[in-house]
Residue, then its C-alpha position, 0 to 999 in steps of 0.5 A: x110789701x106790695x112787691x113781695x106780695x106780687x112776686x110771691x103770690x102771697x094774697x092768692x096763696x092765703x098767706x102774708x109777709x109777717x107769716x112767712x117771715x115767721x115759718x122760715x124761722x120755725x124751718x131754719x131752727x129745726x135743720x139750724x143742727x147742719x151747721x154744726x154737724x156737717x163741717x164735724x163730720x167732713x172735717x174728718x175726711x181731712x177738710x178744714x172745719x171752718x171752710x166747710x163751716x162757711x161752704x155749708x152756710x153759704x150752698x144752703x143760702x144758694x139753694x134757698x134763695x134758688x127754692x125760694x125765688x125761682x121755684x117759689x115753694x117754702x121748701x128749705x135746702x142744705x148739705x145733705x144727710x147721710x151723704x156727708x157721712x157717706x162723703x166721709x166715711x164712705x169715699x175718703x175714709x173707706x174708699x181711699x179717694x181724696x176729698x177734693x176727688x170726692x167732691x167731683x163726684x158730688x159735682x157731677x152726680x149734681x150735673x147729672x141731676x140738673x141734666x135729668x131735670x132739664x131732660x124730664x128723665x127724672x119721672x122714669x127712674x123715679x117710676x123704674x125703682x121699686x118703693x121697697x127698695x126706697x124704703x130699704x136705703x131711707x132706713x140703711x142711711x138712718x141705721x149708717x147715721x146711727x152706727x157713725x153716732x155710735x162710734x163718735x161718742x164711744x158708745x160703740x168701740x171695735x173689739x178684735x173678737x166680735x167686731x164691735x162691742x160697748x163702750x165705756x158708758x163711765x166716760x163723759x163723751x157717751x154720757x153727754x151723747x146719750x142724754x142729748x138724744x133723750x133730750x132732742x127725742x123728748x122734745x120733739x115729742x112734745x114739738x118744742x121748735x128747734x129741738x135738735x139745736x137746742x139739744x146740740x147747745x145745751x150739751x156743749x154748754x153743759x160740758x164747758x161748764x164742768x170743765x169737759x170743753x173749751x170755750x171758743x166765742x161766739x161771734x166773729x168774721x167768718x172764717x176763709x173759705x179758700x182751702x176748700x173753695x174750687x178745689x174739687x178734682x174733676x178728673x180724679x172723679x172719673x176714675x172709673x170705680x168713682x162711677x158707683x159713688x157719683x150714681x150713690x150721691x146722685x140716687x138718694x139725692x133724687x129720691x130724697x128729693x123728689x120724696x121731700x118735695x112731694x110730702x111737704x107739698x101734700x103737707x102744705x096743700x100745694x099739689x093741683x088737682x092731679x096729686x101732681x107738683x106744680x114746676x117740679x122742674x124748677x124744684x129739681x133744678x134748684x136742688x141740683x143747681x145748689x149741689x154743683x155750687x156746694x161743691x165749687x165751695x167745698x160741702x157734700x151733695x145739697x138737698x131738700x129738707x124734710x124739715x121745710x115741714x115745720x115751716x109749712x105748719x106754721x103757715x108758710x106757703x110761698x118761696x118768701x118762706x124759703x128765702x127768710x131761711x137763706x137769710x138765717x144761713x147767711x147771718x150764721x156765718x158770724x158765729x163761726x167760733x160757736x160751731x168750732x166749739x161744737x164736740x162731736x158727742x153733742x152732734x152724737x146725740x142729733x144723729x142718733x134722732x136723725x137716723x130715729x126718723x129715717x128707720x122710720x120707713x121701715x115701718x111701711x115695707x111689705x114684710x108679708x111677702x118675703x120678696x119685697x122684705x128681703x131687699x129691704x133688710x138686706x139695703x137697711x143692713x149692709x149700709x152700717x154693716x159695710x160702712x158704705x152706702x154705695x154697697x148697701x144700695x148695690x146689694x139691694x139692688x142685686x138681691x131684689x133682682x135675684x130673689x125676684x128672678x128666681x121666684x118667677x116674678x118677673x112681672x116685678x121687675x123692670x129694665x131699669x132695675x135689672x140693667x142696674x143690679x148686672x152692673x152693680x154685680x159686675x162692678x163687684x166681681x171685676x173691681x172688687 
């Protein structure tokens, strides 16, 4: 105890083993949901379900103990939402890559951010963008979210006529889907930890006892990670209309990133007096460090959790917090039968609330100056519209620039923006 204490600063942190313990148990049941989610969602770009089951358990233990021991903030990490959904749906699915090409661009946008990190670049573009087009992509990835929860559980079906149009709601699959986001929003209203996890399992319980879902076991050895282990194409990910998709994984991991740390920092208090982060470095680091690894063992790009909140109200304060949920993630790679029995109208429902906080954002854009609003709209729109979320952060990009310029406001833009929105712009009009 003496060491822990020592290594993590618990006495001059206020805080002690037994109330770090239990705040990484709090933070690992409220983003626990990842584990079923992200292998159901990057098996559909063809990857094989228990593999990506294990890269995700094992790139969230990397990335905690990372967090944990060297930066030693309670901040937890793993496989990022929103960009496994844009892994899949985005880069396989809708761009034609294979999934081993995609996973060299997650690999080099990680590169990239640890290269940025090293080189304290990170502050510059973090400063260079506009916050109304952070807002914009927050709410476009949330809206993406939705639309991918939509199709899944068949509330939402394609129609010839009008693109899309509803679902049979008589069918099981939308009705578990649509009373697992009432039960996860209900509970996280009355703040019940562990809300998604608990509406994931309960739907998938729900419908093995009526006879809508096998099965599996709970426990077992963890499945092989070979399929997916090192099988990232690096040269296939420098084509040169795979640039778009690593700088889209490496620009929502850096503001998805540098946004959480900064908020559940001011949550648990551990900005200095300046407002500013203490071994922000190492934090970045971290994030970047696990990202590379998740994709030598086969998962979409690594981040920090906003989750990490939970544990931070309930009195976690040093990486001991961060290290307890890599440990979780680790002992979770014995219940691999019970992810495989997970149907994806039970992870529906934790997407819809999951993209439910992300619209949030919206909520803070300036719609009264019609040049900032219209960015955002268009960034929030063109993400689930397009299917892309590379498209809708280049259009966010070319239409703030363009809307700006023409405005005469040209003291609101900076070379950053404008060099980014020319090249998103000529990306579309020569490489389609």
């Amino acid at each position: 105890m003496k060491f822990l204490d020592n290594y993590f600063n618990l006495t001059e942190l206020n805080t002690n083993v037994k109330t770090e313990v239990v705040a990484g148990i709090t933070t690992f049941l409220t983003m626990a949901y990842i584990i079923f989610v992200n292998p159901s969602i990057l098996s559909e770009a063809g990857m094989d379900y228990g593999a990506v089951f294990v890269a995700t358990c094992v790139a969230a233990a990397i990335g905690c103990f990372v967090m944990g021991l060297w930066a030693n903030y309670p901040i937890a990490q793993a496989p990022g939402m929103g960009l496994n959904a844009f892994f899949t749906y985005g880069v396989v699915l809708g761009m034609g890559y294979t999934w081993e090409a995609a996973l060299g661009a997650v690999f080099f946008s990680g590169l990239t951010f640890f290269l940025l990190s090293i080189f304290k670049i990170r502050e510059w573009i973090i400063n260079s963008i506009p916050m109304s087009l952070r807002l914009g992509i927050a709410a476009g990835i949330g809206l993406f979210l939705a639309m991918i929860a939509l199709k899944n559980s068949g509330i939402v079906v394609a129609n010839p006529a009008t693109f899309v149009s509803m679902g049979d709601l008589s069918e099981p699959a939308p009705l578990y889907a649509l009373l697992g986001f009432f039960v996860i929003t209900a509970l996280a209203y009355l703040r019940v930890k562990g809300a998604v996890l608990i509406g994931i399992l309960g739907i998938t319980v729900m419908a093995m006892l009526l006879g809508h879902n096998q099965y599996s076991g709970i426990m077992s050895m963890p499945p092989s990670v070979a399929p997916t282990f090192m099988a990232m194409d690096l040269m296939g990910a420098l084509d040169v209309a795979m640039l778009s998709v690593i700088f889209a994984f490496l620009f929502v991991d850096l503001f998805d990133t540098s946004g959480t740390l900064v908020g559940v920092a001011h949550r648990g208090k551990l900005l200095d007096k300046d407002g500013k982060l203490p071994r922000i470095g190492r934090a970045m680091m971290a994030d970047s460090t696990a990202s590379m690894a998740g994709a030598a063992l086969g998962t979409s790009t690594t981040t920090s959790y906003i989750e990490s909140t939970a544990g931070i109200a309930s009195g976690g304060r040093t990486g001991l917090t961060a290290v307890v949920v890599g440990v979780l993630f680790l002992i979770s790679l014995f219940f691999a039968p019970l992810a495989g029995s997970i149907p994806a109208y039970a992870t529906a429902g934790a997407l819809l609330y999951v993209a439910v906080l992300m619209a949030g954002s919206l909520a803070h854009a300036n719609w009264e100056d019609p040049t900032d609003a219209a960015p955002v709209l268009i960034a929030a729109l063109a993400m689930p519209l397009t299917f892309s979320i590379a498209d809708g952060i280049a259009l966010g990009f070319i239409s703030f620039v363009g809307i700006k310029a023409l405005s005469g406001r040209f003291g609101d833009l900076n070379p950053a923006v404008v060099i980014l929105a020319l090249l998103f712009a000529a990306k579309f009009l020569f490489l389609g």
